[in-house]
N, C-alpha and C positions, 0 to 999 in steps of 0.2 A: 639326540634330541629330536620328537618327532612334531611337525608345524601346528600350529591349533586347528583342531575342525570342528566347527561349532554342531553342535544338535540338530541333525534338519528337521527335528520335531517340532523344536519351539519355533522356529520360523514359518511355517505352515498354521499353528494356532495362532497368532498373534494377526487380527482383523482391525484394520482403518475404521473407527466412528464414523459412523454415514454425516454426522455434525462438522467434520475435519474434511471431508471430502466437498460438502457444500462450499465451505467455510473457502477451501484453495480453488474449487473451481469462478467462485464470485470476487476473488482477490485476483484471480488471472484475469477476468472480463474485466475488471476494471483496470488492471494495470494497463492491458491493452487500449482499453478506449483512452483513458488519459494520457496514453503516451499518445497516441493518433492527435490528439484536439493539442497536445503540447508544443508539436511539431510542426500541426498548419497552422497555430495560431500567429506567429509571427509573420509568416507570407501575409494572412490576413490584412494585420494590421498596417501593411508597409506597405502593401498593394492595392489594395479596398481602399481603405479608408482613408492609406496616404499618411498614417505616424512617419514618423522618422524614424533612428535608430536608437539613440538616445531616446526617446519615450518608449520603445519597444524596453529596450535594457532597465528605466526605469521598473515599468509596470513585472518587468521578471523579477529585479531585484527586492522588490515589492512584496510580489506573491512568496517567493525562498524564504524571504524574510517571518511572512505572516506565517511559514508553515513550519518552520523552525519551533519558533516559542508557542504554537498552538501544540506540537509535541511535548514540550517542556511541561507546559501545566498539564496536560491530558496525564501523560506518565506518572507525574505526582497525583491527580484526580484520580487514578487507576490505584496507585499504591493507597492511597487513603480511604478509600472505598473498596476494597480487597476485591470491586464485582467486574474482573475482566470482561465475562462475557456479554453482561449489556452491554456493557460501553462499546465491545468492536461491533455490538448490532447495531447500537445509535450511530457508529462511525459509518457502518457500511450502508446503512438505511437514511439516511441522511439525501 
């Protein structure tokens, strides 16, 4: 039995949508900046402003919360309107 070697031909034609390349490099810049603001924000608010830790743990448990079931309906809003691609430009333009 010999291993599989796939076709090096098809691998060579097969080119990324310049749409798929935007699309992952503007879903990295934002992952990044949202991880940066996610991480100072609680110094912020315990330092600055002087919350406690219980309001900080609120306000997280809060936002998890809000971003949970805004998932929920968008994903059904998505299936019921069959139009993925607005919708991730509303989500990302937003």
């Amino acid at each position: 039995m010999t291993p599989f070697q796939p076709d090096k031909h098809v691998a060579h034609d097969r080119k990324i949508h310049p749409t798929v390349w935007a699309l992952g490099f503007v879903s990295l810049f934002m992952d990044i900046s949202s991880e940066i603001i996610h991480s100072l924000l609680p110094v912020f608010l315990v330092s600055v402003i002087g919350a406690s830790v219980q309001t900080v743990g609120l306000i997280e448990g809060v936002a998890e919360a809000t971003a949970m079931v805004t998932r929920i309906f968008s994903g059904s809003l998505s299936d019921w309107l069959g139009k993925r691609k607005v919708l991730a430009m509303v989500g990302y333009g937003r």
